[in-house]
C-alpha positions as CSV (number, residue, x, y, z in Angstrom):
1,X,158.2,-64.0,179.5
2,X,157.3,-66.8,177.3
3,X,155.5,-68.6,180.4
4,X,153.6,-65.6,180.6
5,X,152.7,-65.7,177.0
6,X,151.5,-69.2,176.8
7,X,149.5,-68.5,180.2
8,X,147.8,-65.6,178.4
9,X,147.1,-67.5,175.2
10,X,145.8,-70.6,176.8
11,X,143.4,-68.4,179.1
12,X,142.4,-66.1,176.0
13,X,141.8,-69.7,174.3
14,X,139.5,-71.1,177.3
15,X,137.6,-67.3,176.7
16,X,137.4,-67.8,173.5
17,X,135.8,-71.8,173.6
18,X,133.3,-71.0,175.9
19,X,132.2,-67.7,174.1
20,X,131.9,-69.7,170.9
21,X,130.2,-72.5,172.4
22,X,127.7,-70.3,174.9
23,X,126.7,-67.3,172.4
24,X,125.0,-68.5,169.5
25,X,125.2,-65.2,167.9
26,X,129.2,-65.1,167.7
27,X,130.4,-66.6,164.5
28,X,134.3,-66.2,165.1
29,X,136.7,-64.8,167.2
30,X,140.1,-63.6,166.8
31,X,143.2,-62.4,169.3
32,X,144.3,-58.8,169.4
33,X,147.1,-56.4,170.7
34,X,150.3,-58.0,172.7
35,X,148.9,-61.5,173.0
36,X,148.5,-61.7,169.4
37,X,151.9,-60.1,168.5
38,X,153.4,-62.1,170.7
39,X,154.4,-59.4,173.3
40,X,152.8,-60.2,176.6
41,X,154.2,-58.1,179.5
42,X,152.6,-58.4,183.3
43,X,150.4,-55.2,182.2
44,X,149.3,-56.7,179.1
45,X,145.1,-57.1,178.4
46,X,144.0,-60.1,176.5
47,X,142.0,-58.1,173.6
48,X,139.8,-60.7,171.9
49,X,137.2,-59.3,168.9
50,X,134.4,-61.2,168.6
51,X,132.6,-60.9,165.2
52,X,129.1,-61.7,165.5
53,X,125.5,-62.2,163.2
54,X,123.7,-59.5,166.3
55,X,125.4,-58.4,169.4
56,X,124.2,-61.1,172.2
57,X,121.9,-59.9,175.4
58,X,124.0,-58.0,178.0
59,X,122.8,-60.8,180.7
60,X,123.7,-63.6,178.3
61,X,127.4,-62.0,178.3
62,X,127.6,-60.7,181.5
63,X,126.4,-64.3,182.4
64,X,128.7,-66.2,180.8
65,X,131.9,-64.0,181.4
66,X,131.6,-62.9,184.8
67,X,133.1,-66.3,186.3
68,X,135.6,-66.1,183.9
69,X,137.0,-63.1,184.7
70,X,136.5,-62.9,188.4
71,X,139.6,-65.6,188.1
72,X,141.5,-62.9,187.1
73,X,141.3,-60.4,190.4
């Protein structure tokens, strides 16, 4: 199970980088739920919160995230 947590923080990470780096509006972001506690199972979510100065445009999130999580299926 570690693998799978290291797999699950280094893809929350890559999430997390390009948020950051894509969405002007998102000042910081932090981990959540079994990744962050450090129980990642194969049913586990990656739950990232993303605390922001104004919620960015649906199609500026849907945009950036939809690659990223079409890796997933």
């Amino acid at each position: 199970m570690k693998e799978l947590q290291k797999e699950y923080e280094k893809l929350g990470k890559e999430f997390a980088f390009k948020i950051l780096t894509k969405l002007s509006e998102v000042k910081a972001i932090a981990f959540e739920g079994a990744v962050a506690r450090g129980f990642t199972d194969y049913y586990s979510d990656i739950d990232l919160i993303c605390l922001c100065n104004k919620i960015p445009l649906l199609r500026n999130r849907t945009k950036l995230l939809r690659p990223l999580v079409s890796r997933l299926n």
